[in-house]
One Martini backbone bead per residue (centre of mass of N, CA, C, O) as a GRO file, in nm:
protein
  283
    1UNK     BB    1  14.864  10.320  14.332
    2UNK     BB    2  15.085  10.187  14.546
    3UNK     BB    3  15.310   9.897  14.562
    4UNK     BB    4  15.445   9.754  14.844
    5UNK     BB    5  15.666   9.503  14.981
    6UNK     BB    6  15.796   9.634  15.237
    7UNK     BB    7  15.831   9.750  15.563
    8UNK     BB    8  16.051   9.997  15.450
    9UNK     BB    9  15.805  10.090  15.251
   10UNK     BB   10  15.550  10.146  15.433
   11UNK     BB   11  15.661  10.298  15.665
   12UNK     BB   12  15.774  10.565  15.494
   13UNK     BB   13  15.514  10.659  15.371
   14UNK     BB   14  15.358  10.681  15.588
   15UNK     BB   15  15.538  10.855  15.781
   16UNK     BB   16  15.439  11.100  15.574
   17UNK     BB   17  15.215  11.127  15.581
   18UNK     BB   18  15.170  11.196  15.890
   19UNK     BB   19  15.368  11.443  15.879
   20UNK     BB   20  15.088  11.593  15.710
   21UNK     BB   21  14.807  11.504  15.892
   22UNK     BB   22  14.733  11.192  15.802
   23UNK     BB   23  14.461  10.940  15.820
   24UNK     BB   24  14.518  10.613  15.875
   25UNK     BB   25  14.396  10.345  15.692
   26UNK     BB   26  14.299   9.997  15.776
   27UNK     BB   27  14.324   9.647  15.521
   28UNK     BB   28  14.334   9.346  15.614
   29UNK     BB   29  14.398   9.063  15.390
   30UNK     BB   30  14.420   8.744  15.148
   31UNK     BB   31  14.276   8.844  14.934
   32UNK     BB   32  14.022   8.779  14.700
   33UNK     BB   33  13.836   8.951  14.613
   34UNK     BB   34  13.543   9.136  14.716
   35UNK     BB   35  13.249   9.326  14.837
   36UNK     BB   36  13.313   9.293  15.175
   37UNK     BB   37  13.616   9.436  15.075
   38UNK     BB   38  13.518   9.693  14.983
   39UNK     BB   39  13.337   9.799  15.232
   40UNK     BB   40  13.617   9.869  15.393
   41UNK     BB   41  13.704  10.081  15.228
   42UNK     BB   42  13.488  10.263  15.244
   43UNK     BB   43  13.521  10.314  15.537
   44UNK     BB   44  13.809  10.406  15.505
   45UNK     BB   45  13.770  10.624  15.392
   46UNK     BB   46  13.550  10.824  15.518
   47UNK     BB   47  13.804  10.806  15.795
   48UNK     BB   48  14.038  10.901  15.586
   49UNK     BB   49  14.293  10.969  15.385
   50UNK     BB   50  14.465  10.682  15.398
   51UNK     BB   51  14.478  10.432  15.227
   52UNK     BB   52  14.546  10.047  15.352
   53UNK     BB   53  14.614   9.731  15.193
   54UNK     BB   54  14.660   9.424  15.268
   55UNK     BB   55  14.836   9.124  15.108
   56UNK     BB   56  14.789   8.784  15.300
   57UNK     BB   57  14.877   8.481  15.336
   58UNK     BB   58  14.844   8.310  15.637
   59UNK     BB   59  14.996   8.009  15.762
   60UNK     BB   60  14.904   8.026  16.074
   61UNK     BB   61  14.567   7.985  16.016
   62UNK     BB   62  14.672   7.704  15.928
   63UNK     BB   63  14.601   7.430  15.905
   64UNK     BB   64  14.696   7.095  15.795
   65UNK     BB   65  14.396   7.039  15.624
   66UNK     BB   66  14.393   7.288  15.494
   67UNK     BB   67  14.408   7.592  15.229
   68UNK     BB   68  14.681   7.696  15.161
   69UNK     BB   69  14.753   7.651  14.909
   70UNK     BB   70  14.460   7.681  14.745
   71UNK     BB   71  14.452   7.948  14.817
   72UNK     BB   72  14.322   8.197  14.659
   73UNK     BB   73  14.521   8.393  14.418
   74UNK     BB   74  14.480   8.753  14.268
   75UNK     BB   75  14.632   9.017  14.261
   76UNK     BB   76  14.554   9.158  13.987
   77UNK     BB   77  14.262   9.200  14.038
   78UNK     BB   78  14.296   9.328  14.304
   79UNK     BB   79  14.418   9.574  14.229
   80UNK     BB   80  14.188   9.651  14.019
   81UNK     BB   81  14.016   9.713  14.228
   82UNK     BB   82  14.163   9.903  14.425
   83UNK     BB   83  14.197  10.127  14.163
   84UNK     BB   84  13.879  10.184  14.157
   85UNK     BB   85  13.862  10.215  14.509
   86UNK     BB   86  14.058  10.415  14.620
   87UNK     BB   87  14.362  10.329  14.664
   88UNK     BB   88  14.643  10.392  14.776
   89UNK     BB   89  14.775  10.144  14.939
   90UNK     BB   90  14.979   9.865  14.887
   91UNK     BB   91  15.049   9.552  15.081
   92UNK     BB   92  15.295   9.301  15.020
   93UNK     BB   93  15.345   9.064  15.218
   94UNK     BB   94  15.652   8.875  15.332
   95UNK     BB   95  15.735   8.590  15.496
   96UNK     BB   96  16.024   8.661  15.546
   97UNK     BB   97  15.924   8.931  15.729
   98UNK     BB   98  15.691   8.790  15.895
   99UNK     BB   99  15.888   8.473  15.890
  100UNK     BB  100  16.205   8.425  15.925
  101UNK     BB  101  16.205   8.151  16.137
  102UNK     BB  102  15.937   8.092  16.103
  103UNK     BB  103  15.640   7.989  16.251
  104UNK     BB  104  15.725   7.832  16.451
  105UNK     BB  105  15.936   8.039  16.603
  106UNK     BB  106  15.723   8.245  16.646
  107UNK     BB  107  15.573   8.470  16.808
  108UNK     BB  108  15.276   8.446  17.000
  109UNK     BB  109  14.925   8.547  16.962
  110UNK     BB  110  14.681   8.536  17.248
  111UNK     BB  111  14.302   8.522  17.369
  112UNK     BB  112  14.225   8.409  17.593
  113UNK     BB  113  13.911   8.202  17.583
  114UNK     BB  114  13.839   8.381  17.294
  115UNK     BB  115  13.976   8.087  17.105
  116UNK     BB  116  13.837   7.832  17.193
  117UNK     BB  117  13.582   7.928  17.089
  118UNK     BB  118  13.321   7.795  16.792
  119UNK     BB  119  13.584   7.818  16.580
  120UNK     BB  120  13.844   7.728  16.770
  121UNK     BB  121  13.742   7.465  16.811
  122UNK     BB  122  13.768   7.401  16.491
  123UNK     BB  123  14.033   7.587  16.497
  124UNK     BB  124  14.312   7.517  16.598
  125UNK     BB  125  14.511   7.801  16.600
  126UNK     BB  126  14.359   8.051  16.423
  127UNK     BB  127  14.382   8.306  16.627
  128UNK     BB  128  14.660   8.308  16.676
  129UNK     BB  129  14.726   8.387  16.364
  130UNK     BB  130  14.554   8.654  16.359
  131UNK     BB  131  14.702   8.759  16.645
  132UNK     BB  132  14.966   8.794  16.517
  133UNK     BB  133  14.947   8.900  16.213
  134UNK     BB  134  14.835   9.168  16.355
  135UNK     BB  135  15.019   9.258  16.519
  136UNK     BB  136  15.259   9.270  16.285
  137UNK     BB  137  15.091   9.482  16.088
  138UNK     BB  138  15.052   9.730  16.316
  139UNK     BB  139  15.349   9.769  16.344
  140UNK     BB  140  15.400   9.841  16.027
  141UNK     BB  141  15.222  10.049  15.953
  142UNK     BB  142  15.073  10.255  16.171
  143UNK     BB  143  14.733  10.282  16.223
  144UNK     BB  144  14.488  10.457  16.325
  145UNK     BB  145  14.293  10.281  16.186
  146UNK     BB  146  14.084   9.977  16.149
  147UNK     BB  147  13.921   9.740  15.937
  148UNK     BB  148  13.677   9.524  15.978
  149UNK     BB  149  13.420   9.234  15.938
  150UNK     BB  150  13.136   9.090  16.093
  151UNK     BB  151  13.131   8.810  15.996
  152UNK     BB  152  13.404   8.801  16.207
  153UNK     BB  153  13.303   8.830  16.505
  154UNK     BB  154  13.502   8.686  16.696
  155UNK     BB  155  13.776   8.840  16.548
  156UNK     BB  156  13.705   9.123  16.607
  157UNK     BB  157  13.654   9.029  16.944
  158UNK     BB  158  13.945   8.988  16.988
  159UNK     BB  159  14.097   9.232  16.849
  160UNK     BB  160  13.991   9.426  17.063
  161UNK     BB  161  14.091   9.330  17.295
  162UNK     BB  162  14.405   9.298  17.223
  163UNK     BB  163  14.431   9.610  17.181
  164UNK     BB  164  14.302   9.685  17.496
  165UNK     BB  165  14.567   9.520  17.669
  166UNK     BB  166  14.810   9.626  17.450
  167UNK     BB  167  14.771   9.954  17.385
  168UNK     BB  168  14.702  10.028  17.117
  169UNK     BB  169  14.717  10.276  16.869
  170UNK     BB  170  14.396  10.128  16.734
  171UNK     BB  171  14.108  10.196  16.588
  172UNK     BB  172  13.828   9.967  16.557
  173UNK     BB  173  13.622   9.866  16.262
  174UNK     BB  174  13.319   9.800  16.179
  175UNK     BB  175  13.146   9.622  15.949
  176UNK     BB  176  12.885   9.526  15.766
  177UNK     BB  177  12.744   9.284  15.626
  178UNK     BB  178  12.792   9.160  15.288
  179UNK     BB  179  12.530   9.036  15.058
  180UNK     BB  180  12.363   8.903  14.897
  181UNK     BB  181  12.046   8.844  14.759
  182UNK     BB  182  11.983   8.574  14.950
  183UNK     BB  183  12.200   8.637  15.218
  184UNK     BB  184  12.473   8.544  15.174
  185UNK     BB  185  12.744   8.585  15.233
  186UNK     BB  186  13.015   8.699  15.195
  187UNK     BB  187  13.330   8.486  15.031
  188UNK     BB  188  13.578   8.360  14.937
  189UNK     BB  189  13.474   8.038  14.977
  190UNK     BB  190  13.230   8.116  14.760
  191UNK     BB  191  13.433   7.958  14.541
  192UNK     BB  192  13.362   7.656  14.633
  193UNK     BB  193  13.083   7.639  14.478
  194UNK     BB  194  12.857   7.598  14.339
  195UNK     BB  195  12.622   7.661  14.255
  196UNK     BB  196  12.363   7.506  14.406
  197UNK     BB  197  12.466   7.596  14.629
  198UNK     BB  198  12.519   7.882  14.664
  199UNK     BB  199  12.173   7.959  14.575
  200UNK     BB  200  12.023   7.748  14.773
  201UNK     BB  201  12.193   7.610  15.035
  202UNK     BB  202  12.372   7.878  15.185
  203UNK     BB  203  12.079   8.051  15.245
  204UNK     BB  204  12.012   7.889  15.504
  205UNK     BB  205  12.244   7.995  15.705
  206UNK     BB  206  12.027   8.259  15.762
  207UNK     BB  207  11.771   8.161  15.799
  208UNK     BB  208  11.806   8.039  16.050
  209UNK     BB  209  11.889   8.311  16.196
  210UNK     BB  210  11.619   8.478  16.126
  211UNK     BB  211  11.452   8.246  16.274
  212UNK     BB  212  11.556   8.264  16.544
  213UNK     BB  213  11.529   8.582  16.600
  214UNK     BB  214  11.201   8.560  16.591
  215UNK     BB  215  11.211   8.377  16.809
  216UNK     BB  216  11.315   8.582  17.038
  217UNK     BB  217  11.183   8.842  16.986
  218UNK     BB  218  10.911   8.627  17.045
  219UNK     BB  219  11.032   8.476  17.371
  220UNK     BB  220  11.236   8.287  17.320
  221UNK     BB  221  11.476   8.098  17.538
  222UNK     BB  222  11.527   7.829  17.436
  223UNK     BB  223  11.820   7.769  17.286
  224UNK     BB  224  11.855   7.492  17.237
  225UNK     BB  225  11.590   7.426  17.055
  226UNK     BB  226  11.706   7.646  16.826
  227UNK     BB  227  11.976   7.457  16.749
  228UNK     BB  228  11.798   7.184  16.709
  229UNK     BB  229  11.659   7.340  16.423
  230UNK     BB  230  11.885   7.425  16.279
  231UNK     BB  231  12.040   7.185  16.228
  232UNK     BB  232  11.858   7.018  16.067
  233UNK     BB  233  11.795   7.252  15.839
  234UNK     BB  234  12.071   7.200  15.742
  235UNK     BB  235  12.104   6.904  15.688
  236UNK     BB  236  11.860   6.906  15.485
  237UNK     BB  237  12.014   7.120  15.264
  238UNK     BB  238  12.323   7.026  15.298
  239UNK     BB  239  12.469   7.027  15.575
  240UNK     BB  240  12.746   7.041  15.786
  241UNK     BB  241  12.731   7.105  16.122
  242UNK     BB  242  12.918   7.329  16.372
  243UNK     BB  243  12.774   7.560  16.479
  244UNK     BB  244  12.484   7.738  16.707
  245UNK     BB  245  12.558   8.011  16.880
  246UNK     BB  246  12.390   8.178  17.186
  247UNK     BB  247  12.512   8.505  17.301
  248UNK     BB  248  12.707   8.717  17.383
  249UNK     BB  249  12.828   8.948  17.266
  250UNK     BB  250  13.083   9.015  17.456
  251UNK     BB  251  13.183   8.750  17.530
  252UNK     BB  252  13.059   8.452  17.393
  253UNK     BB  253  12.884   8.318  17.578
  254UNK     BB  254  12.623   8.127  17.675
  255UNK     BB  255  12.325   8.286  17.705
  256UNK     BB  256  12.109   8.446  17.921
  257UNK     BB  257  11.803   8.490  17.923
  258UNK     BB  258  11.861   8.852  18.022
  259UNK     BB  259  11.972   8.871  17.797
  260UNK     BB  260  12.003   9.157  17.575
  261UNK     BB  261  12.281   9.125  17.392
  262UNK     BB  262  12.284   8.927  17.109
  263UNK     BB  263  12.441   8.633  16.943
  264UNK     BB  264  12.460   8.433  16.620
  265UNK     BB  265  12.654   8.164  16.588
  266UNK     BB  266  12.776   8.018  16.259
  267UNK     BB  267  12.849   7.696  16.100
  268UNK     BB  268  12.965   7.535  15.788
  269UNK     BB  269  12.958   7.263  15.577
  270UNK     BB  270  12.990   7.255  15.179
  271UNK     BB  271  13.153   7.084  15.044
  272UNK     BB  272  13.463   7.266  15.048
  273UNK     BB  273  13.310   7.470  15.217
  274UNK     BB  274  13.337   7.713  15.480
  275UNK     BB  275  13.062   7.844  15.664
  276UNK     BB  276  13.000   8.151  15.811
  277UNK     BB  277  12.804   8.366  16.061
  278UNK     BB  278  12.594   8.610  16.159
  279UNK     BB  279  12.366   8.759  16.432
  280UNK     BB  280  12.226   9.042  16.578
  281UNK     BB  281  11.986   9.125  16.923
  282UNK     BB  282  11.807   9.395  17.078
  283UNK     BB  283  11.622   9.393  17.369
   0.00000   0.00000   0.00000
């Protein structure tokens, strides 16, 4: 694997592979991997010649009181983890080339009506730091394909948006949500929780998932009904609720009844880390 530091140096590689007719798969990452940064690799193996990883904490979307210092940085075991699954080129983007003038003053790219709704509202200007920062890695890059993980439900439907809007020319695949044992999502913030958090109270956050979906499948329908049901029982076993919504997949607003394709997005806080889920429903 190559460990490429500057946007000259992963473009001048890219377009070799590119000019030998190889097909170049795209994940961009914050570092600190997991298992769940894992499958999109083997998703991008899978689709491609040559996967391309990038490594940035983008500064642009945390907010003022989030954990953008703290945020754990690992370059060293991530290197060693991303040498064991075959990737190719690593890219350490580097703030000085990607807001050479501040973030504050860089042109920011934003996905009205869906960055502003669920994870959105509550974490205002988060998306926009996403759909900025994606947006110059996929002009510095230049991949075929780029992979995200489905866990970030509201993020890839944002950027599929951005993708299609802006006629970019690169191809976006979810991977499925990789989870533990107990059904909690992989996440990096789950690094923040104790043990018993960890393995006790944040598997309530998929169960509550799973139970509102098998009470949809048998048609219940009030939906407002099943989100104080949730949050209830979020907070009975120790998170503070921060939203429960049954949505349309397409759209991301509220589903009404006779919605076909429906997503349920949840998030909470539980100790230091805010953790987000959802589950998806075909009627």
């Amino acid at each position: 694997m190559k460990t490429l530091h500057s946007i000259a140096e992963i473009q001048s590689v890219v377009a070799a592979c590119k000019a030998e007719g190889k097909k170049v798969g795209f994940v961009p990452t914050m570092g600190n991997l997991h298992g769940g940064h894992l499958t999109l690799v083997e998703k991008a193996k899978e689709l491609c010649d040559v996967v391309v990883v990038s490594i940035y904490v983008n500064p642009l979307q945390f907010g003022p009181n989030e954990d953008y210092d703290s945020y754990p940085r690992t370059m060293e075991q991530d290197q060693e983890l991303l040498i064991a699954h075959g990737v190719d080129l690593l890219y350490t983007a580097q703030t000085t080339e990607i807001y050479p003038e501040g973030s504050e003053h860089h042109t920011h790219v934003s996905v009205e009506v869906l960055d502003g709704m669920h994870c959105g509202k509550s974490r205002p200007g988060f998306f926009t730091g996403i759909a900025t920062v994606v947006t110059k890695l996929f002009n510095i890059v230049r991949p075929d394909v780029a992979v995200f993980g489905e866990k970030d439900f509201q993020q890839i439907t944002i950027i599929r948006k951005m993708v299609k809007d802006m006629c970019m020319p690169v191809e976006i695949i979810g991977a499925a949500i990789a989870r533990e044992e107990t059904g909690l999502a992989k996440s990096s913030r789950n690094g923040y929780l104790t043990n018993e958090e960890r393995t006790v109270i944040a598997p309530t956050l998929y169960q509550c998932l799973t139970s509102a979906r098998e009470a949809i499948l048998n048609g219940e329908r009030d939906f407002d009904l099943l989100r104080r049901d949730a949050f209830a029982k979020m907070a009975q076993a120790g998170f503070k609720p921060d939203y429960f919504n049954i949505c349309s997949t397409e759209t991301l607003l509220t589903a009404a009844a006779d919605d076909q394709s429906l997503v349920i997005l949840a998030a909470g806080y539980l100790g230091k880390a805010r953790l987000i889920d959802n589950i998806t429903i075909e009627l």
